[in-house]
N, C-alpha and C positions, 0 to 999 in steps of 0.2 A: 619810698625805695630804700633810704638812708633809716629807715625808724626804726628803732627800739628793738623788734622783732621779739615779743614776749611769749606771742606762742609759737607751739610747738611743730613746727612743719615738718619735721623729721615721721619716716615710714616706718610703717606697724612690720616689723623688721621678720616676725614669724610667721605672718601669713605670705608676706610678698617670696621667700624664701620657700615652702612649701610648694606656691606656685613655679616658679624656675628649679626647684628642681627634680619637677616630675617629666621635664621633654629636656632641658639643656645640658644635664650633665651626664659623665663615665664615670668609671671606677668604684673606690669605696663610696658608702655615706660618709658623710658630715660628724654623723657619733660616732664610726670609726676611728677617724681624723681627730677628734677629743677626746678618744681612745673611752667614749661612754662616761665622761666626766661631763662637769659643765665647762662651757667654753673658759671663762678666768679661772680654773682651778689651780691649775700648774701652773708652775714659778718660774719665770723669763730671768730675773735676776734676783739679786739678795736685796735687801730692805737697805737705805739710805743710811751711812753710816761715813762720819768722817775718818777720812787717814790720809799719809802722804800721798796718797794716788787718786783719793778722791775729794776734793775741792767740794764743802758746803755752805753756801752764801747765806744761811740762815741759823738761828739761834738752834743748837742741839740737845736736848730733845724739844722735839715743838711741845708749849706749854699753854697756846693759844687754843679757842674753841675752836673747833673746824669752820665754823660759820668768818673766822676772820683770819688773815694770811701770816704765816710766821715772821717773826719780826728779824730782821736782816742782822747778819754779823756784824761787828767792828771789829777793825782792824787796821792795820800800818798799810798807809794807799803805796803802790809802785809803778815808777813811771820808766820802764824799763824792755827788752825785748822780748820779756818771758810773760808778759801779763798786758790784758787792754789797757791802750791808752784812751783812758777817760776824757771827756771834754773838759769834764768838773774840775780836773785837777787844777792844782796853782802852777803846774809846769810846764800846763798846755798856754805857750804863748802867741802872738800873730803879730805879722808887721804892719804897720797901718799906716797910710802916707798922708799925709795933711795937702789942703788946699796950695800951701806954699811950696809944695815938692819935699818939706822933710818928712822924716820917718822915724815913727817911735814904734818899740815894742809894746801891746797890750796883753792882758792878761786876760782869754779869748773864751770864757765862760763868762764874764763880764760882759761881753759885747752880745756874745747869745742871749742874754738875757733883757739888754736894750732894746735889740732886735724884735724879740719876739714880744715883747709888753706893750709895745706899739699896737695904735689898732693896725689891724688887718681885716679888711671888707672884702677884699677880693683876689682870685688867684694871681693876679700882679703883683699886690699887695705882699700876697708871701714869699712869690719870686724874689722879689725885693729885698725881704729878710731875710732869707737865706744866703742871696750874696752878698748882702753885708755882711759875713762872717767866714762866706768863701768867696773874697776879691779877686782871688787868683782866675779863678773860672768868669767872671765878668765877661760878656760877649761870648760865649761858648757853649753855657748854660741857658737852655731856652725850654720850658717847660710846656711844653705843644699837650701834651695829652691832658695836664691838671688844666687847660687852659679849657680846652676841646670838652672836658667834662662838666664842668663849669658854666660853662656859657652855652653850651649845645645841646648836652644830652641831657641835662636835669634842670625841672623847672625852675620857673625864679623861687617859689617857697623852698624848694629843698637846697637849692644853692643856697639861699641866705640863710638856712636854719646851720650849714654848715659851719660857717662863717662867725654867726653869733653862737653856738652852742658846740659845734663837736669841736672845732678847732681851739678856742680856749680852753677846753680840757684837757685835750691833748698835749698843748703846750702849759698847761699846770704841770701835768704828770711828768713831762719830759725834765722841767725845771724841778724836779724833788729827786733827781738821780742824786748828788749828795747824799739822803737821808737812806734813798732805799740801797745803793748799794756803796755800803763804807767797806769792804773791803776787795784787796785785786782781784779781779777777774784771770785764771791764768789763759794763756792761750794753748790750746790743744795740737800742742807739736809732731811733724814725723816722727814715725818711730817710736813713742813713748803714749802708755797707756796709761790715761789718766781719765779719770770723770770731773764731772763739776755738776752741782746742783742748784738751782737756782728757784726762787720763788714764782708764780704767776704773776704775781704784782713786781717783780723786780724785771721781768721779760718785758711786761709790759712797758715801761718805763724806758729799756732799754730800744725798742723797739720804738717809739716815740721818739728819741733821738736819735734814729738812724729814718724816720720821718720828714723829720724837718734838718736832715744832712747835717749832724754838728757834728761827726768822728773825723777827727784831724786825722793826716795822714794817709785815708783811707780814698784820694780820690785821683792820683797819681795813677798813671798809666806807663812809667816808667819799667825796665825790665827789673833793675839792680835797685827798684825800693823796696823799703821796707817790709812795706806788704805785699810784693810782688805774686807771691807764692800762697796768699790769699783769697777768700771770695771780695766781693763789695758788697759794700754792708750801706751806706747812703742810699735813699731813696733818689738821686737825680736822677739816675739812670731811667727810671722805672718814669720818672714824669716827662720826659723828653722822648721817650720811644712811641709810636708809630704800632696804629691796629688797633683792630676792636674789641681784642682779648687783653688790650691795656689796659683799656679804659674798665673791662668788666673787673680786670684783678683789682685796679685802686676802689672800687667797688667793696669788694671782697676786704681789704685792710679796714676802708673808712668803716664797714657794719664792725669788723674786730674791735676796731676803739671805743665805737659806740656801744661796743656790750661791756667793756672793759674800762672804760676811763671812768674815774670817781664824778662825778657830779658833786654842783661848788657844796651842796650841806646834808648831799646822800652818799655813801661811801658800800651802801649794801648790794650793790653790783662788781665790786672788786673781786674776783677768784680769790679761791683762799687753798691750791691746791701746787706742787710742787713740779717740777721737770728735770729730769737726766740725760746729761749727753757724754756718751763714752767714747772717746775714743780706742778702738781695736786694733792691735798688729801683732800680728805671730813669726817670729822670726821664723828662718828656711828650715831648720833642721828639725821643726816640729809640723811641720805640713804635711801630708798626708803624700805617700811612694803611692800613685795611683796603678801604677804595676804590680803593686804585690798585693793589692787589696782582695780578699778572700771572701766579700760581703756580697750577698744575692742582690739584685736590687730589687726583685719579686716581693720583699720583704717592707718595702717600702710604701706603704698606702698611700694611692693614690685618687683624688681626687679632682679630675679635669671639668672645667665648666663655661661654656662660651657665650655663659650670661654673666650679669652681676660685676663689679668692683673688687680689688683688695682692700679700700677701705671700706666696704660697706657689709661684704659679707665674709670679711676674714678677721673679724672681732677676735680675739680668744688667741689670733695669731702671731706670729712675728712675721711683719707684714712690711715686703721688700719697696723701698723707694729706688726706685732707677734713677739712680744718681748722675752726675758730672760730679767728677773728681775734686772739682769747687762747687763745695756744699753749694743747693738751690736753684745751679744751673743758670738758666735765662728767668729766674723767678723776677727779677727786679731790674726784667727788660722785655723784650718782645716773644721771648721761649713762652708757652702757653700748652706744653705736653705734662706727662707723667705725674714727673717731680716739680713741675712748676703749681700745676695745678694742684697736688697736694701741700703747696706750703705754704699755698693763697686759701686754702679753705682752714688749716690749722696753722696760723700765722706764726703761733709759737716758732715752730722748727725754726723761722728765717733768722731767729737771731743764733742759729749756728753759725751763720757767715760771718758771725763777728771776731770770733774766737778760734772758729777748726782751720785749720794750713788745709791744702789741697792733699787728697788722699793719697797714700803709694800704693803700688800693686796687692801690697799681700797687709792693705787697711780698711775697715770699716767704720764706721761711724753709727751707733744704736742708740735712739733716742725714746728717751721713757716717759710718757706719763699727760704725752702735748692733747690740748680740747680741740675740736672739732667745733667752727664757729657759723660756717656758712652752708648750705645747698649751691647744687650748678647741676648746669645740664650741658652740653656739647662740650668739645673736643677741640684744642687747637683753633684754628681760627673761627672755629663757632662757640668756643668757649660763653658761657652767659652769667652770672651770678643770679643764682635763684632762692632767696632769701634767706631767711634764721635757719639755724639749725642748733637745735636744743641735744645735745651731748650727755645721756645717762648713764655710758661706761663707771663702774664701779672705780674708785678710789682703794689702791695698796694699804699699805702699813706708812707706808710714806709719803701719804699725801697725794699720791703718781696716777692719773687716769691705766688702768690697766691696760692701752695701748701701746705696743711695743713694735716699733719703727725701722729698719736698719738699713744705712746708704749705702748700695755697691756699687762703683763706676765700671761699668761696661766699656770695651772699646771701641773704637768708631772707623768704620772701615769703609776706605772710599774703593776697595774694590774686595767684592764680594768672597772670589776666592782664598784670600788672605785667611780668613777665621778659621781656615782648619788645618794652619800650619800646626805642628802638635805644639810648639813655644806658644803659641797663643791662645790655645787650646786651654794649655797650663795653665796658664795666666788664668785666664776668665775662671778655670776650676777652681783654682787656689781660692780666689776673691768671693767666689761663692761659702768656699767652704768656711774662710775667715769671717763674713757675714753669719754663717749660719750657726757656727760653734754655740756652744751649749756651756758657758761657764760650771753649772749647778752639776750635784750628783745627782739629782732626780731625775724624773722622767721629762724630755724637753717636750716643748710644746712644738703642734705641728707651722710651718711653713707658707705662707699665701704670697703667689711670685705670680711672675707672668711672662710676656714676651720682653723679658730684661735685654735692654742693648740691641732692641730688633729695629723695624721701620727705619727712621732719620739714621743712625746709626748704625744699617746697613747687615743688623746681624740676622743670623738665617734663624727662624724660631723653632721649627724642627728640633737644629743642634742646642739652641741654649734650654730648651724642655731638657734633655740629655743630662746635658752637664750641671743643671741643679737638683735633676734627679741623683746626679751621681755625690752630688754635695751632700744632700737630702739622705742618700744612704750612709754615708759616712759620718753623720752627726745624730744618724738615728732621728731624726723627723720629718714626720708625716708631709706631703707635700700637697696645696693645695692649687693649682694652675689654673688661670684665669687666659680664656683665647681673645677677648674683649669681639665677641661678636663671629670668629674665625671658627664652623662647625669644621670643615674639612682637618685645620689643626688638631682638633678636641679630637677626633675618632684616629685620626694616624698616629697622635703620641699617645693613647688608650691602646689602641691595636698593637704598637711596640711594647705598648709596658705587659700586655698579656703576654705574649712572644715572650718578655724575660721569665716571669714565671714559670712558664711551660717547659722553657729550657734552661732554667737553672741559671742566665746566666750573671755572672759575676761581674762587679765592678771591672776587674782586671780583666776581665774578656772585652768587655764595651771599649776600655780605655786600648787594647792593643790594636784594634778592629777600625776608632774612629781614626788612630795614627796614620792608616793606610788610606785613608781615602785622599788625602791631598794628592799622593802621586797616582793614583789611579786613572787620571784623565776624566772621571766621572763629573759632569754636573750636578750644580747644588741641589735641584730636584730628585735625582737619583741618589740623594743618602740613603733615606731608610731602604731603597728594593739594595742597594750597596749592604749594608749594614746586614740585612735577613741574608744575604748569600753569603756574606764571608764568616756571619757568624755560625751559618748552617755548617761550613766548610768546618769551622772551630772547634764546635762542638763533637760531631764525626768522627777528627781525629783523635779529640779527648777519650771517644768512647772506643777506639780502636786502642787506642793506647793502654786502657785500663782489661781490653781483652788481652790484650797482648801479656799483660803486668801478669794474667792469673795462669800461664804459662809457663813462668821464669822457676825454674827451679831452686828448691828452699834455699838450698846453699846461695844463691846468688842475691835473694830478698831483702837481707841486712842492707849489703852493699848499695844498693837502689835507693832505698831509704836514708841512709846515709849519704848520698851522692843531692839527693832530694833537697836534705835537709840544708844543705850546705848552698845550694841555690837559693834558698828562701831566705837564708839570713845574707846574702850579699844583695836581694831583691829590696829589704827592706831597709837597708842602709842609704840615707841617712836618718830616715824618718826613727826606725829602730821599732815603729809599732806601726799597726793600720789605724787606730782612732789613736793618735798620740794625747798627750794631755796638755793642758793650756800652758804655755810658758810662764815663766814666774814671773816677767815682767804681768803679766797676764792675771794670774791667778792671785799672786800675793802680793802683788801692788796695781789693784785693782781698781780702779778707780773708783722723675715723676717720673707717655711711656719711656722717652727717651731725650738727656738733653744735649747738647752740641756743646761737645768740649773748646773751654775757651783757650786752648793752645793749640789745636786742631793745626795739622796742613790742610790748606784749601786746595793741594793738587791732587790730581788723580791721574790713576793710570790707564789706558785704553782699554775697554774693557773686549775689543775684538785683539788685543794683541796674541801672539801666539807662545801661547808659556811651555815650558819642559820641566820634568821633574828636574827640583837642585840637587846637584851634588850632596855627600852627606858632609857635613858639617856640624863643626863646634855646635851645639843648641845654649842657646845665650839665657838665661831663668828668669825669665819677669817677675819673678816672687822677691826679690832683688835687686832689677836692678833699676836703673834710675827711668823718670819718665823719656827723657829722649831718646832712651833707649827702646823704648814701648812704641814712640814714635816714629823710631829708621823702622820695625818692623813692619811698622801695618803697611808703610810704602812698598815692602817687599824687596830692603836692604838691608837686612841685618848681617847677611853673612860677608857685609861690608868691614865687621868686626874680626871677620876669620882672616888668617895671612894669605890665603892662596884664594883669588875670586878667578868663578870659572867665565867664558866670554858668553855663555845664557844669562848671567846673573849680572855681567857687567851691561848688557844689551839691555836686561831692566831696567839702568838704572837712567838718571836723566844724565844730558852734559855736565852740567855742572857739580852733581857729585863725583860723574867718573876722574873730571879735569880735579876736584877737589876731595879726595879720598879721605883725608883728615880734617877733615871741616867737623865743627862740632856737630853733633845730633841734631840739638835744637834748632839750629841756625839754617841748618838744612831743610827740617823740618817747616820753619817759618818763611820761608825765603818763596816769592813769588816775580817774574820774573816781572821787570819794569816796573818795583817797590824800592824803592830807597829805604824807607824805613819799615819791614812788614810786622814789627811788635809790636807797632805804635797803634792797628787796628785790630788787634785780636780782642782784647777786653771788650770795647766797645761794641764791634760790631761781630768781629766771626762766632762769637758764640748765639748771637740771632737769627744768623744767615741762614742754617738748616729748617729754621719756623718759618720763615719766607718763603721758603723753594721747594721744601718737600714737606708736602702732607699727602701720602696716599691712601688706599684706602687698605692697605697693610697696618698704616700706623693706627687709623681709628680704633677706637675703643667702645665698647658700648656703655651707653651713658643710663643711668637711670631718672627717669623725667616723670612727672607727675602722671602722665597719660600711660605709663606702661606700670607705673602702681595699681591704675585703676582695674588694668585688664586681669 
């Protein structure tokens, strides 16, 4: 189960694709969609090059044969806020209490290294060493699932082949961080667009010591630390949680190591290939006025399909991970959706948790270049790991699998209604569009998304097909939508996208059209029959209008025109364009389905209560502003920020924000009642809550398994 896995079990990818999609899919072709190129033609981003904005952890230009990994920079180590804190360092210290009660400081790479040179026979054994390095956790740290795998699920030969052979290597690899990465790692802050690139053999490494828990600082559940505003990058998490799509993910890691870690006098299994991770943010005033946009979306090729994966058959793509806003989600806990399961099968991505701050509204995250290391079949809590997977994606100019990744966080709505206030509307469209942007002047490539932010997360899949069509239009590529199994979805967002073609309609018609439907009293079911009538109504009077126009006599033409024009330039204020262009932080200093955000309120609102349209009010711009601000929304408090609340909005709210009107956001947000402390479980456990409790058959996906290869 644990073996080598040399050959090749990965699917004959043109015939299995042939077959699905002669009954599963709408719209264009597929050659459409690569616009009659081949799939890696087009340029996702520019070739690997150092500058201020982009961080490259490797010797430039690589001067190594391809068959061996480029040889790591050196450079002046920083032990500081702006870059990881390494364990290697000499300024990583620990306090250590002797038998006698005193205590001295050690120097806590020294002790990781005692630690782990010790034998270790068994998963006690490594418990063991692990907290001898993290004392703090002693008695709270209890690794049930490394236990549970170990002694249950796998025979005595492959436990102890683990033990004697994967694990020593492992912890070789981990102990040669020194050599492989001498210079700072920066951390990918709000706000600022920065890259960093790193080697295969330096991910591995790093990922090896976030195995065996040796990132100081990183294991705090405090609000005001450090890393607060970080993911967790430590493995304990991951070995202490609970279910059987735990046990299949450490699965899924231990086959990673074993294809990846050198063996003690073979080193010919080391990748020798490179990885990118960018962080994206576009300030406000370059985001796209979706009221003035002029753009058909008829224009948009679309390609809808309620077979198939976005990693398996949107190759060629930029290929959307439904994110948590902390990179990986419940990857390295009980979460077993989307994004989890895509960074358990290309392990690469997880060591973005080490480095990216938690995303803002109007941020992405695009990752270049990561291998594809395992097969699986099921979904959520049937999740399985289904062996090797042999990864023949071409290689760039820079080393990069031509796989190209990008994190959008969705919001998470405990009551349904909420997602079509137009602020949140916004929101979600912005964060698509900023995923979707197209740095290059050529031709982007197309799109592979799917039910982003839907199931656990509560969003309606209907609306978000929409609103990344409406991205999709605005960045000019191709879209390619995945229903995971959902035919009824595939033929009603097919049937609407024909609908726009036929009638012409525009970006700014869709975006004026979907504004109305929150106060309409209509049910989430009733968008699109909502959508065809108010758009029929739209169009109608467009087309009376322009009878009307051919009427007007000459004398009066100018004046129209001129009255016209003058509306369009205040429509597109402050964007100033409909495709604006990348900001300069952007451009010139450039560097899974769903998971449970781990600041989440766990309150919800009654979903039989009886709502009224709100008042009109201040619209508060989530491209902007802070998360707790993102978070009084979804509760259906925001206009808690405006000066005059009216008593339908105050009837929303609970007691205790009415009694507390200036309470902070977050606080609000986190506060459950008879909790003393409610930030102290959000880390831990709210963001696995939603894997436990809901998986319905909205959220399933369809899985590709060996048995529907064959058919």
């Amino acid at each position: 189960m644990l073996g080598d896995g040399e050959e090749d079990s990965s699917r004959d990818a043109d015939t299995y694709d042939g077959e699905i999609d002669e009954v599963t899919w709408r719209g264009c072709s597929m050659e459409e969609i690569y616009r009659n190129l081949d799939p890696f033609e087009l340029d996702h981003v520019t070739p690997v090059r150092p500058t201020d904005s982009h961080t490259v952890l490797h010797h430039y230009p690589i001067r190594e044969d391809e068959t061996k990994p480029p040889k790591p920079l050196k450079s002046h180590p920083k032990w500081d806020a702006f870059h990881v804190r390494l364990p290697c360092s000499n300024k990583s210290q620990y306090p250590v209490v002797a038998e006698d009660g005193s205590s001295t400081i050690e120097n806590r790479w020294e002790m990781i290294e005692r630690a782990l040179l010790r034998p270790i026979e068994n998963s006690h054994d490594l418990q063991n060493a692990i907290l001898s390095y993290n004392t703090k956790y002693q008695g709270q740290w209890n690794f049930r699932a490394l236990h549970t795998l170990f002694e249950h699920e796998l025979d005595e030969s492959e436990a102890t082949g683990f033990f004697e052979d994967l694990l020593p290597r492992v912890i070789r690899l981990a102990l040669r961080l020194p050599d492989l990465v001498q210079a700072p790692i920066p951390l990918l802050k709000q706000g600022k667009c920065h890259a960093i690139t790193l080697t295969q053999e330096q991910i591995s490494c790093l990922l090896a010591n976030a195995f065996l828990c040796t990132y100081p600082r990183r294991n705090t559940l405090k609000k005001k630390s450090e890393y607060s505003t970080f993911p967790d990058i430590n493995f304990n998490r991951l070995f202490q949680s609970s279910g059987s799509a735990v046990i299949e993910k450490i699965k899924c890691i231990c086959h990673y190591f074993r294809r990846v870690c050198p063996k003690e006098n073979d080193r010919s299994n080391v990748p020798s290939g490179c990885v990118t991770f960018e962080r994206r943010a576009i300030p406000l005033p370059e985001l796209p006025n979706w009221s003035a946009s002029g753009k058909p979306l008829g224009v948009t090729p679309l390609h809808i399909n309620s077979s198939g994966t976005i990693e398996d058959q949107g190759e060629g793509l930029l290929q959307v991970d439904f994110a948590n806003k902390f990179l990986g989600g419940g990857v390295l806990g009980s979460g077993c959706v989307q994004e989890e399961i895509r960074f358990v099968i290309c392990p690469e991505l997880i060591v973005s948790k080490l480095f990216t701050e938690c995303l803002r509204p109007s941020e992405a995250l695009v990752m270049v270049g990561c291998e594809r290391y395992s097969n699986y079949v099921g979904y959520a809590n049937t999740f399985q790991w289904d062996g090797n997977y042999v990864d023949n994606t071409p290689r760039d100019s820079s080393r990069r699998r031509l796989c190209h990744i990008v994190a959008i966080d969705a919001l998470l709505f405990h009551q349904s209604s909420h997602q079509y206030r137009e602020e949140l509307m916004l929101r979600e469209l912005n964060k698509a569009y900023v995923g979707f942007f197209h740095p290059l002047s050529t031709v982007a490539p197309g799109v592979a998304s799917g039910n982003w932010g839907c199931g656990a997360f509560g969003g309606d899949a209907n609306l978000k097909a929409l609103l990344q069509l409406m991205a999709c239009t605005l960045t000019s590529r191709p879209l390619v939508y995945f229903t995971f199994g959902n035919e009824e979805l595939r033929d009603e967002v097919h049937k609407m996208h024909t609908f726009f073609i036929e009638n012409n309609v525009l970006v700014k018609d869709l975006w004026a059209t979907l504004k109305k439907f929150h106060g309409s009293k209509s049910t989430q079911k009733d968008l699109y029959k909502f959508l065809y009538n108010e758009l029929h109504k739209l169009k109608r009077s467009q087309q009376e209008r322009v009878t009307k126009s051919e009427t007007i006599p000459s004398s009066d033409i100018s004046t129209a025109i001129s009255t016209v024009e003058t509306k369009e330039i205040k429509a597109l204020s402050p964007s100033k364009s409909l495709s604006p262009r990348p900001s300069t932080s952007l451009n010139t200093k450039r560097s899974l389905e769903e998971s449970q955000d781990l600041f989440a309120s766990t309150s919800s609102e009654s979903e039989n209560s009886k709502l009224t349209p709100p008042p009109k009010v201040s619209v508060v711009d989530l491209s902007i502003s802070d998360d707790s601000d993102t978070d009084l929304m979804l509760v259906a408090v925001a206009e808690s920020a405006c000066a005059n609340l009216s008593p339908t909005i105050k009837h929303q709210q609970s007691p205790q924000q009415q009694q507390q009107p200036n309470k902070a956001p977050e606080a609000a947000m986190n506060a459950s009642p008879g909790t003393a402390k409610p930030r102290q479980r959000t880390l831990l456990e709210m963001l696995d809550q939603t894997y436990n409790h809901v998986t319905g058959p909205a959220t399933k996906r369809y899985c590709i398994t060996k048995s529907h290869q064959k058919e």
